[in-house]
DSSP file (Angstrom, degrees, kcal/mol; ACC not computed):
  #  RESIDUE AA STRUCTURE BP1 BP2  ACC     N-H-->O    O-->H-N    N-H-->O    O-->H-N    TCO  KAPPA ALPHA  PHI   PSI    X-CA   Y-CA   Z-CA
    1    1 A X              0   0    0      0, 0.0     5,-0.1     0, 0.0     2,-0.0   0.000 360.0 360.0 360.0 129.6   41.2   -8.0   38.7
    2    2 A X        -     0   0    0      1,-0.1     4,-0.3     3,-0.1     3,-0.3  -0.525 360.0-113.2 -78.1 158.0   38.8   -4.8   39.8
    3    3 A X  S >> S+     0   0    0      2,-0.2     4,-1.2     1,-0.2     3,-0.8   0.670 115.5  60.8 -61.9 -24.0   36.0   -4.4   37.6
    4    4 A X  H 3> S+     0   0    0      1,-0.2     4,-3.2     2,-0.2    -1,-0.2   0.767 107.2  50.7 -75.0 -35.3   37.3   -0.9   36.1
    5    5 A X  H 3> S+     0   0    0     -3,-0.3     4,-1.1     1,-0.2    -1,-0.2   0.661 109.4  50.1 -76.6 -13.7   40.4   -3.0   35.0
    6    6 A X  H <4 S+     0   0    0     -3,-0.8    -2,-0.2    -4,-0.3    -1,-0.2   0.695 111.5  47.9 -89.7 -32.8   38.0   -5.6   33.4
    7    7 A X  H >X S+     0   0    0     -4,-1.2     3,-1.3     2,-0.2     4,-0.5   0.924 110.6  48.4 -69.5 -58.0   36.2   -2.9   31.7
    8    8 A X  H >< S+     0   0    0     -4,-3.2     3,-2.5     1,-0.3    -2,-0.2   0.949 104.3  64.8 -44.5 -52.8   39.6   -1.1   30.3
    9    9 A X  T 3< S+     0   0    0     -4,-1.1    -1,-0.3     1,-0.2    -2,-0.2   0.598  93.8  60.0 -55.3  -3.7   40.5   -4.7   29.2
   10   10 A X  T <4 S+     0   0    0     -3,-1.3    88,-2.0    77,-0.1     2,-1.0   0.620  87.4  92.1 -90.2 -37.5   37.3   -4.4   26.7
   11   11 A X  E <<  -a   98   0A   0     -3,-2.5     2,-0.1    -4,-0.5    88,-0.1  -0.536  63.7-167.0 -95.9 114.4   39.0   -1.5   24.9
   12   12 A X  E     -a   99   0A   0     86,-3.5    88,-0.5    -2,-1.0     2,-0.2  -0.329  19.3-151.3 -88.9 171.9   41.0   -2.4   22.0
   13   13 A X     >  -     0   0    0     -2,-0.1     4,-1.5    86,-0.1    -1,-0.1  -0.533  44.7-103.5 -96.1 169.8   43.7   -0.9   19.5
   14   14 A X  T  4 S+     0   0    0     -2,-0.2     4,-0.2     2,-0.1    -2,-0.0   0.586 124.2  45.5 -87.9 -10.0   44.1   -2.0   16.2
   15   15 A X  T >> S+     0   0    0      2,-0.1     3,-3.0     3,-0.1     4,-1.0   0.879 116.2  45.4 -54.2 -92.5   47.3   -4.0   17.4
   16   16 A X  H 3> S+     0   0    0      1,-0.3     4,-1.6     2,-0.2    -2,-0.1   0.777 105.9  63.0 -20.4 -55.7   45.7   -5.4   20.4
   17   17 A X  H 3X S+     0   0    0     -4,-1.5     4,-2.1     1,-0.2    -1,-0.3   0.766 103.1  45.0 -66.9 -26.7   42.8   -6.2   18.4
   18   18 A X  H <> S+     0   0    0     -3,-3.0     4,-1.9     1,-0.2    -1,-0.2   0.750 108.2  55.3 -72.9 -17.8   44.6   -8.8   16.1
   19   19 A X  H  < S+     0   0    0     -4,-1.0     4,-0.5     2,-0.2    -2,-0.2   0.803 109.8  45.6 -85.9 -12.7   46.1  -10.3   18.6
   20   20 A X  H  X S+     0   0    0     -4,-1.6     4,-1.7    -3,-0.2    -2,-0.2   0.681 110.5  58.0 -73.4 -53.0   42.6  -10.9   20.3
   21   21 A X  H  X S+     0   0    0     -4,-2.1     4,-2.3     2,-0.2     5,-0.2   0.843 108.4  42.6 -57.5 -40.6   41.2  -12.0   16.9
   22   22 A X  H  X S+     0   0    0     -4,-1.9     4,-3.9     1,-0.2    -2,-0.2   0.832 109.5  57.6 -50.6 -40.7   43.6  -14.7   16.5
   23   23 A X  H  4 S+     0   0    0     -4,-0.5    -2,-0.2     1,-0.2    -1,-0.2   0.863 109.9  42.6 -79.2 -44.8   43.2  -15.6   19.8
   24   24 A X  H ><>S+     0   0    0     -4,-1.7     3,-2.1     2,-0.2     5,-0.9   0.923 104.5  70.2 -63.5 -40.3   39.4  -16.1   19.3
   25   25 A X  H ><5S+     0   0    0     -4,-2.3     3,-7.8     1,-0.3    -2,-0.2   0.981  96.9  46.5 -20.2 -85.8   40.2  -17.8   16.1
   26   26 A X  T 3<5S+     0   0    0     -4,-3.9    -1,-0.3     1,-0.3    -2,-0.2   0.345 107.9  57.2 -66.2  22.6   41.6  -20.8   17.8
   27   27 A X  T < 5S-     0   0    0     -3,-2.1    -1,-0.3    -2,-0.2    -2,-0.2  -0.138 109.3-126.5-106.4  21.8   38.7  -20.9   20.1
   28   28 A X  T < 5 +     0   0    0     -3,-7.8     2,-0.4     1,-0.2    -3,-0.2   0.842  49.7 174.3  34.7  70.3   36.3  -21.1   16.9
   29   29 A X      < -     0   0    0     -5,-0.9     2,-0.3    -4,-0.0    -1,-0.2  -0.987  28.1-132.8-115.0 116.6   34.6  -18.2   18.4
   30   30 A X        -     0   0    0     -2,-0.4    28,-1.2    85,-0.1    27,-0.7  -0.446  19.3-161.4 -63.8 121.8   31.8  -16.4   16.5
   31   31 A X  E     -b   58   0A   0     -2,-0.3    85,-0.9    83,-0.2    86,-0.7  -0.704  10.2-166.7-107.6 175.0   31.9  -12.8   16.3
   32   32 A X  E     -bc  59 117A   0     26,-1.0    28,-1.0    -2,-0.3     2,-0.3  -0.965  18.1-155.0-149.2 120.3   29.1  -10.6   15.4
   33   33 A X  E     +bc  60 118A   0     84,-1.4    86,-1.2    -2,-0.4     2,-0.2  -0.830  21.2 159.5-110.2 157.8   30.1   -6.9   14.6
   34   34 A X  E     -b   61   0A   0     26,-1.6    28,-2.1    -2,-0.3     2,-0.2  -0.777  12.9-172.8-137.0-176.4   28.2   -3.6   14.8
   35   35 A X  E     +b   62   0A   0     26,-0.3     2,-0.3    -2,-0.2    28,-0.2  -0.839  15.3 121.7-151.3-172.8   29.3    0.0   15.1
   36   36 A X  E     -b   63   0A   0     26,-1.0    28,-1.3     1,-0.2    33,-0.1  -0.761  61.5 -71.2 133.8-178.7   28.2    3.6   15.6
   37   37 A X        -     0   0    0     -2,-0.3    -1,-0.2    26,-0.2    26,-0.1   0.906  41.0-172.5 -92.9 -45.1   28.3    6.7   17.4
   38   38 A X        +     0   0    0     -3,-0.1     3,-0.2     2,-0.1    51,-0.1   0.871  20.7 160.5  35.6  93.3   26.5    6.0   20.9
   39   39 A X        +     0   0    0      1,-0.1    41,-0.3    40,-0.0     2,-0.2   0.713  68.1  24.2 -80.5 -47.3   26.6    9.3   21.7
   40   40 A X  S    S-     0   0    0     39,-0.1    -2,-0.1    38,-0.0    -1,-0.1  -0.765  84.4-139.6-121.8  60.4   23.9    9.1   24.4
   41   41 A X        +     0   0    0     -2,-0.2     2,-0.3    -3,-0.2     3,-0.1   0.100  40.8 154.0 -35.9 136.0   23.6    5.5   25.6
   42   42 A X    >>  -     0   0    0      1,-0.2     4,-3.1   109,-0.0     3,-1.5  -0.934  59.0 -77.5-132.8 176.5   19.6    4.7   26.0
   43   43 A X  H 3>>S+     0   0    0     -2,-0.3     4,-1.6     1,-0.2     2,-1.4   0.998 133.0  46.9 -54.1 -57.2   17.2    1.5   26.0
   44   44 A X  H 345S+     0   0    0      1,-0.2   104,-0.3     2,-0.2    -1,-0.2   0.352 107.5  55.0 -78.2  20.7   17.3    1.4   22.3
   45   45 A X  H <>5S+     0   0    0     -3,-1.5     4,-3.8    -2,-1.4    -1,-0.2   0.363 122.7  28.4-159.2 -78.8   21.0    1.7   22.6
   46   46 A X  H  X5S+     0   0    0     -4,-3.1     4,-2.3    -3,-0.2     5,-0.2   0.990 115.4  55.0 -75.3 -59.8   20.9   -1.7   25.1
   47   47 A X  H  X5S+     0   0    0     -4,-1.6     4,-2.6     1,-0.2    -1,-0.2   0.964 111.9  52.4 -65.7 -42.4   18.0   -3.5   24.0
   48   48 A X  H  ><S+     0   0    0     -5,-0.5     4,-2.5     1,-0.2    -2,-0.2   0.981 108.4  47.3 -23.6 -83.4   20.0   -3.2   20.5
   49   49 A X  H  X S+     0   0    0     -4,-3.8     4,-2.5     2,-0.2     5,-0.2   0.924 109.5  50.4 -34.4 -63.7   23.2   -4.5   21.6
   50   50 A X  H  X S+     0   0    0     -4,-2.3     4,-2.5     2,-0.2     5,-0.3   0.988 105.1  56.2 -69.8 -51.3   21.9   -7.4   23.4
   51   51 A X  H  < S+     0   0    0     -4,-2.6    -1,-0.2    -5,-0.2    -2,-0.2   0.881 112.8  43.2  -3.6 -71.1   19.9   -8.4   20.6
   52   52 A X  H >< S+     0   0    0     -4,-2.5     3,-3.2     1,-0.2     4,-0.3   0.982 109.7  54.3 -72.8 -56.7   23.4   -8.4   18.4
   53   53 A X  H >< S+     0   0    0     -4,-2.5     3,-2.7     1,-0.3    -1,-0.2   0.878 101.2  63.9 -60.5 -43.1   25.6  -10.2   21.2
   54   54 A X  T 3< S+     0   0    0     -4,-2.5    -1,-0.3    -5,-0.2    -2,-0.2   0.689  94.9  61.7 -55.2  -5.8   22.7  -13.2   21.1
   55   55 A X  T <  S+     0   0    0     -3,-3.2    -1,-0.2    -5,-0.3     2,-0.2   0.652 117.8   7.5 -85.7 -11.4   23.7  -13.9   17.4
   56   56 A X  S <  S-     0   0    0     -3,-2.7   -25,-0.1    -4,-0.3   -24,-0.1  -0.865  73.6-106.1-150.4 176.4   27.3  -14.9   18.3
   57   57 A X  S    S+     0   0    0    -27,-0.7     2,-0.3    -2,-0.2   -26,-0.1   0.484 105.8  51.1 -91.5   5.1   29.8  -15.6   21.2
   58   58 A X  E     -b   31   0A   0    -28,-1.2   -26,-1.0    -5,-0.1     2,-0.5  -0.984  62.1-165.8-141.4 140.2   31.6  -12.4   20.6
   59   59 A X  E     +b   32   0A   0     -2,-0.3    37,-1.8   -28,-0.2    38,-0.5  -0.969  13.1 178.6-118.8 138.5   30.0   -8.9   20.4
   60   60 A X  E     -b   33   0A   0    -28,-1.0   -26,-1.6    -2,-0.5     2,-0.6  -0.952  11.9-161.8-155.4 114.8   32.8   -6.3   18.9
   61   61 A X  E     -bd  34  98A   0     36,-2.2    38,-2.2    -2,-0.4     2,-0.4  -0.945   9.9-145.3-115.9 123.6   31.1   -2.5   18.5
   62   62 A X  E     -bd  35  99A   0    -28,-2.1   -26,-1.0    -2,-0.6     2,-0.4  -0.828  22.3-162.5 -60.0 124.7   33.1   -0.1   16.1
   63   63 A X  E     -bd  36 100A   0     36,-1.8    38,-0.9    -2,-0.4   -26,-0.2  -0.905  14.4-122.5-115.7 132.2   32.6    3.4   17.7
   64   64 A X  E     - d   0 101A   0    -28,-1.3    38,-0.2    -2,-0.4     2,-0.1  -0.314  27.3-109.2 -40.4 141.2   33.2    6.3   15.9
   65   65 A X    >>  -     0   0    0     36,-1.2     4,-2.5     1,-0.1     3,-1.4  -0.669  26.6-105.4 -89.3 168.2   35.7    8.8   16.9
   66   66 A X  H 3> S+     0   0    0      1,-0.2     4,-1.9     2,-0.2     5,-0.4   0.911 123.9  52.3 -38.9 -65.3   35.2   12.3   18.2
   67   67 A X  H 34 S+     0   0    0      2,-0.2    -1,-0.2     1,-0.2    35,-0.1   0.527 111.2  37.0 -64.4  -6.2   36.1   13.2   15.0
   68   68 A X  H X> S+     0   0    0     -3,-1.4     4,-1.8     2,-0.1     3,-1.1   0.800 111.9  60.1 -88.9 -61.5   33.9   11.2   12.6
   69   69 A X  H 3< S+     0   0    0     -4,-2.5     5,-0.4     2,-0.3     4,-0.2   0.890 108.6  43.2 -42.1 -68.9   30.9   11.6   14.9
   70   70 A X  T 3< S+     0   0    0     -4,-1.9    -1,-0.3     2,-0.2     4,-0.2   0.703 116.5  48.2 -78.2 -14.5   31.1   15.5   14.6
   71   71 A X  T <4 S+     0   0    0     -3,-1.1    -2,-0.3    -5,-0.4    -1,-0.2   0.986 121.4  40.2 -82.7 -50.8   31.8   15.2   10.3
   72   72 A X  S  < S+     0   0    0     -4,-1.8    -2,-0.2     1,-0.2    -1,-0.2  -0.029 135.0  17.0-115.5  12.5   28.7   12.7   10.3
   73   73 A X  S    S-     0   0    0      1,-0.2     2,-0.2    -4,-0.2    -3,-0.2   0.347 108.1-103.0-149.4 -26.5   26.3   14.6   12.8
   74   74 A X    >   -     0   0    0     -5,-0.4     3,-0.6    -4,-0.2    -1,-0.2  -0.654  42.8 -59.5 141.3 164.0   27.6   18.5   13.3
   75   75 A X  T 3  S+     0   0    0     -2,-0.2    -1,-0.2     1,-0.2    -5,-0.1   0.552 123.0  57.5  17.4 -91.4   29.2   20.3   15.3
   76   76 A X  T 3  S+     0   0    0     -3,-0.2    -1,-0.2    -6,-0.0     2,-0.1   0.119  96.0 127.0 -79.9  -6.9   27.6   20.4   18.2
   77   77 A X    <   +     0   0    0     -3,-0.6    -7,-0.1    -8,-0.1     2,-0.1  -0.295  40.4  42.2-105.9 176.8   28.1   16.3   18.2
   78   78 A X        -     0   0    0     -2,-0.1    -8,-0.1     2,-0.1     4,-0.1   0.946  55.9-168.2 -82.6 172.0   29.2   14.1   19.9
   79   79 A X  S    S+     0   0    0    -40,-0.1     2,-0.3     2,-0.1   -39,-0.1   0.570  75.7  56.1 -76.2 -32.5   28.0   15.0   23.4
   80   80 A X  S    S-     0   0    0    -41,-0.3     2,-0.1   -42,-0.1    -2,-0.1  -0.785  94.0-113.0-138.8 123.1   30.2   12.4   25.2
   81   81 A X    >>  -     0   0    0     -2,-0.3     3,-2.7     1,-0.1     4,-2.0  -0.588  39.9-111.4 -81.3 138.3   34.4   12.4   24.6
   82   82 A X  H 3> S+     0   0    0      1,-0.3     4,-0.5     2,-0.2    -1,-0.1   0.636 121.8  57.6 -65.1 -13.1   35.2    8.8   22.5
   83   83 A X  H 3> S+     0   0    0      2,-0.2     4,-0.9     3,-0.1    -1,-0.3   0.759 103.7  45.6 -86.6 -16.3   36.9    7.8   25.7
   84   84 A X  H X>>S+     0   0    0     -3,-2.7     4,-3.1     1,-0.2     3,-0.8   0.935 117.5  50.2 -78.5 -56.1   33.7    8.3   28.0
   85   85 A X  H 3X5S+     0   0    0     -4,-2.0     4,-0.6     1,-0.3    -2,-0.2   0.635 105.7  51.1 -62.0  -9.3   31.8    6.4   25.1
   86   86 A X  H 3X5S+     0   0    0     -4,-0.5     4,-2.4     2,-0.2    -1,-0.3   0.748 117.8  43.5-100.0 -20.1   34.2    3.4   24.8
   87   87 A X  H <<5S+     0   0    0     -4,-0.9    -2,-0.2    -3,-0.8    -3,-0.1   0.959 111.5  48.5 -28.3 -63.0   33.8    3.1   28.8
   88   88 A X  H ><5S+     0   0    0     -4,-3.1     3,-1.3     1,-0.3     4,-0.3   0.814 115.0  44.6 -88.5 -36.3   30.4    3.5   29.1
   89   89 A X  H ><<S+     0   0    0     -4,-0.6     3,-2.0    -5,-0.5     6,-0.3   0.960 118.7  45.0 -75.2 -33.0   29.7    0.6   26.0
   90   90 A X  T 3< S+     0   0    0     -4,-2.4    -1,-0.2     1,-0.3    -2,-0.2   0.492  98.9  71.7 -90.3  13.1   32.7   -2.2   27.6
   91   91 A X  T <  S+     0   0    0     -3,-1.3    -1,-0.3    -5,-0.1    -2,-0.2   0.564  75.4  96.3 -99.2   3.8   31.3   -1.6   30.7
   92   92 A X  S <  S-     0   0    0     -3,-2.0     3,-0.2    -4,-0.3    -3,-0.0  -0.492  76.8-136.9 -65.2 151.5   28.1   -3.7   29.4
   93   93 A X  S    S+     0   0    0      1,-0.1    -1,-0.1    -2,-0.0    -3,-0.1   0.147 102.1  56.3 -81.2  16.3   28.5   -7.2   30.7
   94   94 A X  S    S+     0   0    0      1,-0.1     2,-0.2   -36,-0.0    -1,-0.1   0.780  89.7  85.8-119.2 -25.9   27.3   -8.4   27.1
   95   95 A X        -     0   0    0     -6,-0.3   -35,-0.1    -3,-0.2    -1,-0.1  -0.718  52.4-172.4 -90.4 146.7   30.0   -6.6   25.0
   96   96 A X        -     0   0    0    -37,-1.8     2,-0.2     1,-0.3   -36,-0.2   0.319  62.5  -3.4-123.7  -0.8   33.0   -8.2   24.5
   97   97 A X        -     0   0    0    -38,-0.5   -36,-2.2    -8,-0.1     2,-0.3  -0.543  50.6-165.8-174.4 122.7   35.1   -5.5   22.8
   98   98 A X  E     +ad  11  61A   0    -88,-2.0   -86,-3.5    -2,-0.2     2,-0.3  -0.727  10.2 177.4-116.5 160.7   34.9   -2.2   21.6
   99   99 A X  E     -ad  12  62A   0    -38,-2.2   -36,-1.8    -2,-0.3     2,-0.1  -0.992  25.9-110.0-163.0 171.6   37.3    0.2   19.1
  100  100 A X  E     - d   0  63A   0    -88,-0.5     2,-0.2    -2,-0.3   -36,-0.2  -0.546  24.5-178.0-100.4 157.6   37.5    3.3   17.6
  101  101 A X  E     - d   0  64A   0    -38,-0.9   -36,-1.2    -2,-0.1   -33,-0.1  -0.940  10.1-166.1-121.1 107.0   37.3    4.1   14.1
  102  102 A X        +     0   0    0     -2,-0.2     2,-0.4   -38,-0.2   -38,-0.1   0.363  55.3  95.3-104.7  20.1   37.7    7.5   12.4
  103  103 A X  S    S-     0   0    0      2,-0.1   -38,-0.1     1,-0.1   -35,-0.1  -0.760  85.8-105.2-106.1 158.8   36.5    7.1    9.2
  104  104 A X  S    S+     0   0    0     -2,-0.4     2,-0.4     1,-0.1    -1,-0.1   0.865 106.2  12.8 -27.8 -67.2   33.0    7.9    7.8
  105  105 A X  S >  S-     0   0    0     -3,-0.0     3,-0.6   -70,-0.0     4,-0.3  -0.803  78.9-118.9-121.1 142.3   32.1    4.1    7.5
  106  106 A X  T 3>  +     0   0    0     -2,-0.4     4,-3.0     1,-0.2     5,-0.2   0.110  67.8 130.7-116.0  55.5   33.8    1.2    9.1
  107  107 A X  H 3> S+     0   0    0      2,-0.2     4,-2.2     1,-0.2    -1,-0.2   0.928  81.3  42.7 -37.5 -56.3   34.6   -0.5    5.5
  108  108 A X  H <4 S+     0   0    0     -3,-0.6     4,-0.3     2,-0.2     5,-0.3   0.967 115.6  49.9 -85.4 -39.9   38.3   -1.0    6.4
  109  109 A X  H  > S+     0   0    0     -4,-0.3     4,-3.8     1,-0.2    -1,-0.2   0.926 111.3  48.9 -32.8 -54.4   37.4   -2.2   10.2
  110  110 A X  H  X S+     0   0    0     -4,-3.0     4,-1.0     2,-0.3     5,-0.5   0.956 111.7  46.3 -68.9 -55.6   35.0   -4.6    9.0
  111  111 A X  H  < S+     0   0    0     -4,-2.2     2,-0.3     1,-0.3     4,-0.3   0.565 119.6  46.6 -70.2-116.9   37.7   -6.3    6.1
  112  112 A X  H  4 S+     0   0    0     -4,-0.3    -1,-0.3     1,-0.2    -2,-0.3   0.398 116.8  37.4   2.0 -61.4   40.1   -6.2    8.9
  113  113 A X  H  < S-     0   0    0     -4,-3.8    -1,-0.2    -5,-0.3    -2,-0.2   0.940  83.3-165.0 -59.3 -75.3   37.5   -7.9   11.9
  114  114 A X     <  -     0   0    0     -4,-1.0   -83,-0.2    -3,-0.2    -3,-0.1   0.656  21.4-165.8  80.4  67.2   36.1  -10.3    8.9
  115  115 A X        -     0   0    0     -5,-0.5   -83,-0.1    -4,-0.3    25,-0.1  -0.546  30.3-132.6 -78.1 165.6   33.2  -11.0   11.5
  116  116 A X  S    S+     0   0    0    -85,-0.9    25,-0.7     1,-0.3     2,-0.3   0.441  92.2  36.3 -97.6 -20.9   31.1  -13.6   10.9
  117  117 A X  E     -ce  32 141A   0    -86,-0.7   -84,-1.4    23,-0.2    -1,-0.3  -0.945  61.8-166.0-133.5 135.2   27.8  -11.5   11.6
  118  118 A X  E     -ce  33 142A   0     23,-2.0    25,-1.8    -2,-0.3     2,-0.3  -0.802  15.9-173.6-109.1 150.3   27.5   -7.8   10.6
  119  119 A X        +     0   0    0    -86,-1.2     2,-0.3    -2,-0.3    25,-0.2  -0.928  13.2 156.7-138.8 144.3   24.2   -6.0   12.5
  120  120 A X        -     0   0    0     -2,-0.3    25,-3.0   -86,-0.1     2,-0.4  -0.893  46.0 -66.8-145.1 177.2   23.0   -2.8   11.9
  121  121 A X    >   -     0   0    0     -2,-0.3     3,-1.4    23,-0.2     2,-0.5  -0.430  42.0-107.2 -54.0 111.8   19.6   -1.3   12.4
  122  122 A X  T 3  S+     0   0    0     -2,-0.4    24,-0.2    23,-0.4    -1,-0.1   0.363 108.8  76.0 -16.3 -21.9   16.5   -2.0   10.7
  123  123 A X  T 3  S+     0   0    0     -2,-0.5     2,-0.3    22,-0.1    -1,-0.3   0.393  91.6  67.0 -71.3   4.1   16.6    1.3    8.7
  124  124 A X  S <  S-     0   0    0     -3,-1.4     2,-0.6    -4,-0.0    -4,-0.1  -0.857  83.0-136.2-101.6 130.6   19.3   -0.3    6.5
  125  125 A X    >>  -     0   0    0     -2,-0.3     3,-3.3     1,-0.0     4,-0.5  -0.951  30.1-105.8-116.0-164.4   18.4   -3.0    4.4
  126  126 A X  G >4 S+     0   0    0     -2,-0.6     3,-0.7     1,-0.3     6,-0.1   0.691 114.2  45.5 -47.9 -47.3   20.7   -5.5    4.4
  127  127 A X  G 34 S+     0   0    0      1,-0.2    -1,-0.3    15,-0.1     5,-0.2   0.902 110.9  64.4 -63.3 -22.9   22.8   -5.4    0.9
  128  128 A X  G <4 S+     0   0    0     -3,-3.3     2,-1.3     4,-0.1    -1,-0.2   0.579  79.4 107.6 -76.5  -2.9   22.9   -1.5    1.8
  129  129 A X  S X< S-     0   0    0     -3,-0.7     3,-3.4    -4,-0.5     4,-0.1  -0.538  80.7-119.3 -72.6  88.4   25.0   -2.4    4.9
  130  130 A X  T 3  S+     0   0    0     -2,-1.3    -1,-0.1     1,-0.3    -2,-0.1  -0.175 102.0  34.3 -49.7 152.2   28.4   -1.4    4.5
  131  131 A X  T 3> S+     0   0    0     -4,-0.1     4,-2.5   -13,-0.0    -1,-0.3   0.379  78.0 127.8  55.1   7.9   30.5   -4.3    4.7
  132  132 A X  T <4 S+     0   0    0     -3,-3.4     4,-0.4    -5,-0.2    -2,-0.1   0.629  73.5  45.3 -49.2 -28.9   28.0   -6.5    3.0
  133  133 A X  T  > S+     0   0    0      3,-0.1     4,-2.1     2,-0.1    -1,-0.1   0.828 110.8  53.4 -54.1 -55.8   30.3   -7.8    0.5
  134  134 A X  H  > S+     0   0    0      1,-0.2     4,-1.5     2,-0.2     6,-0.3   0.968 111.6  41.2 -57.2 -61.7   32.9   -8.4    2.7
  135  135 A X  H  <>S+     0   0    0     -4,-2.5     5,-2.6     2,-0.2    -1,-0.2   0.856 119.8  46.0 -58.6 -28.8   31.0  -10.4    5.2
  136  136 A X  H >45S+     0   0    0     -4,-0.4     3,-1.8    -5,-0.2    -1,-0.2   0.975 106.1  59.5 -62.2 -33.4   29.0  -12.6    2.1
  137  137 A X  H 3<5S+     0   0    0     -4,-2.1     2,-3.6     1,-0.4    -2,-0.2   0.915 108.6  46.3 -78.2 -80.4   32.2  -13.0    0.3
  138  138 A X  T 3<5S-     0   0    0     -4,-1.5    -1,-0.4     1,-0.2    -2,-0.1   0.111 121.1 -98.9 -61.9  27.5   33.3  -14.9    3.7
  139  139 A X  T < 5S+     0   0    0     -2,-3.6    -1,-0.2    -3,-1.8    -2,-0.2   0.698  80.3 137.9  64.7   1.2   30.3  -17.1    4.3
  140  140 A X      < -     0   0    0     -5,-2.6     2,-0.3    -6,-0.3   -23,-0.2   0.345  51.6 -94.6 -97.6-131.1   29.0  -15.1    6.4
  141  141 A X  E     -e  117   0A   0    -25,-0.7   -23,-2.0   -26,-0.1     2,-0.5  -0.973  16.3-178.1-118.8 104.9   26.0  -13.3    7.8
  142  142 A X  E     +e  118   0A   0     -2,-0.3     2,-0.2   -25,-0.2   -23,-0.2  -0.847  19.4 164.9 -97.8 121.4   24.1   -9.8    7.5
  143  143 A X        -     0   0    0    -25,-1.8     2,-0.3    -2,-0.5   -26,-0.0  -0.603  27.0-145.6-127.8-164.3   21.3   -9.3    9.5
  144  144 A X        -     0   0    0     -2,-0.2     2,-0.5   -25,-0.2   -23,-0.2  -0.951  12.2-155.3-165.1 137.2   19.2   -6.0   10.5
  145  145 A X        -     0   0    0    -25,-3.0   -23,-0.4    -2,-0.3   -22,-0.1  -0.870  23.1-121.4-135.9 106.2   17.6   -5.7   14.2
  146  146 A X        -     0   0    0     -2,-0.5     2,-0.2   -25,-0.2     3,-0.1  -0.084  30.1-121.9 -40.2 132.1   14.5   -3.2   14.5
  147  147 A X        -     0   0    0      1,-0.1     2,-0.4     4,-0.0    -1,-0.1  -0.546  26.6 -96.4 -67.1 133.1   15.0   -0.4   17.0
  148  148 A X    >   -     0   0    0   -104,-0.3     3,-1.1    -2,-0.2     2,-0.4  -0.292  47.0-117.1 -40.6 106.5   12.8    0.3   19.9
  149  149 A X  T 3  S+     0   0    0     -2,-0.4     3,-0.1     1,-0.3    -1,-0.1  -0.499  98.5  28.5 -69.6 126.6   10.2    3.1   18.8
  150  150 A X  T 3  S+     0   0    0     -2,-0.4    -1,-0.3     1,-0.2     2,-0.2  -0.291  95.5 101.5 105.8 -35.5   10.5    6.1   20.7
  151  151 A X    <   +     0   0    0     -3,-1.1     2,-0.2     4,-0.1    -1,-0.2  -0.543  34.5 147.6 -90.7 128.2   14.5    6.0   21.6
  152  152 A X     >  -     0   0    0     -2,-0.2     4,-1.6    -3,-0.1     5,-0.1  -0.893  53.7-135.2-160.0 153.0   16.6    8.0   19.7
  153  153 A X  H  > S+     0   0    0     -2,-0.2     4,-1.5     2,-0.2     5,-0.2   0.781 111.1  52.3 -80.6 -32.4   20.0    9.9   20.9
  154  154 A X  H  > S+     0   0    0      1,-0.2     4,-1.5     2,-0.2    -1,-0.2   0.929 103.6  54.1 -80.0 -41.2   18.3   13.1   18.7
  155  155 A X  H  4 S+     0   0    0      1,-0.2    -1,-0.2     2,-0.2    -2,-0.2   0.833 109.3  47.0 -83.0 -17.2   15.2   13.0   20.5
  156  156 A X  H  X S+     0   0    0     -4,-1.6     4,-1.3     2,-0.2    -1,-0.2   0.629 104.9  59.2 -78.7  -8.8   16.9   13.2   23.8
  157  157 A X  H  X S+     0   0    0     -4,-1.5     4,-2.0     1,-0.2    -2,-0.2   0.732 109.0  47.4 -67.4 -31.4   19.0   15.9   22.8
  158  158 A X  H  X S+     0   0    0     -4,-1.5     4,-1.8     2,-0.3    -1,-0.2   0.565 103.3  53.8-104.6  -7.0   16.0   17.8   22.1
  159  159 A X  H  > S+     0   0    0     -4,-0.2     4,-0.8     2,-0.2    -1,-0.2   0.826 110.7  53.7 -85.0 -44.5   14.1   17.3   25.0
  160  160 A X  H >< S+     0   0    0     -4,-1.3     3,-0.7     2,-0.2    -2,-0.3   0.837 105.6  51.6 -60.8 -35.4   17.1   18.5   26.7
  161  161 A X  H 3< S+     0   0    0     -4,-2.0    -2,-0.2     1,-0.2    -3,-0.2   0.994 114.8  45.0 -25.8 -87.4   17.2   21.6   24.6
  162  162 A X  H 3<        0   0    0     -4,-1.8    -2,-0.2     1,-0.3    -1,-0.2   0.360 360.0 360.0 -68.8  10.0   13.8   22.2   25.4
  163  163 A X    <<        0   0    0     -4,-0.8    -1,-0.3    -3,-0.7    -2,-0.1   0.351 360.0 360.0 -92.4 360.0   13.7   21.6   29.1
């Protein structure tokens, strides 16, 4: 298999994706979900990420669509077409699956995944964490992983503005 085909194999459906969950099931495989726009991969992007994949044997990133991403950021957002962004994130060797979402929050992903770790970013905390119910209610795990200071998708937008 070429690596571009290994990569594609990373990007799920909501079909695909159950049959993938099951499949992980019956390998008593942990997953640990995040989500989120990535608009602009960076280090605080990747140092992020790897963080959450070290909490589990499966890393599974809800992405926003084009069309969530521009209700939840503007306009002018996102920078990157949801198919570039679902590449550029399964092409990490450390993610193990990515899928789109289009809604505001990924409430209904998350009751669907029923991951066993939810991550989000240190600016949350934890109970505030959509899909915090859902994951206690299962035994499971909420965590929060500080961000790299300085990286932010906005503050490279804006350097690029001003350059």
């Amino acid at each position: 298999m070429n690596n571009l085909s290994k990569i594609h194999d990373k990007i799920f459906t909501p079909n695909s994706l159950a049959i993938k969950l099951k499949q992980w099931q019956e390998k008593n495989k942990k997953i640990v979900f995040t989500n989120g726009c990535f608009d602009l991969l960076h280090r605080g992007h990747i140092e992020y990420l790897s963080k959450a994949a070290d909490l589990a044997d499966i890393l599974l990133i809800g992405v926003n669509t084009d069309r969530s991403v521009s209700r939840i950021k503007g306009s002018q957002r996102p920078l990157q077409d949801q198919d570039s962004r679902l590449i550029i994130l399964a092409a990490l060797n450390f993610v193990d699956a990515v899928i789109l979402f289009d809604e505001e929050t990924p409430f209904e992903l998350i009751k669907f995944v029923q991951p066993h770790v939810l991550v989000k970013g240190a600016d949350y905390k934890p109970e505030e964490i959509v899909g915090y119910d859902i994951v206690k209610n299962n035994g499971g795990e909420v965590k929060t992983i500080d961000f790299l200071p300085g990286y932010s998708t906005s503050a490279i937008e804006k350097k690029i503005k001003e350059s």
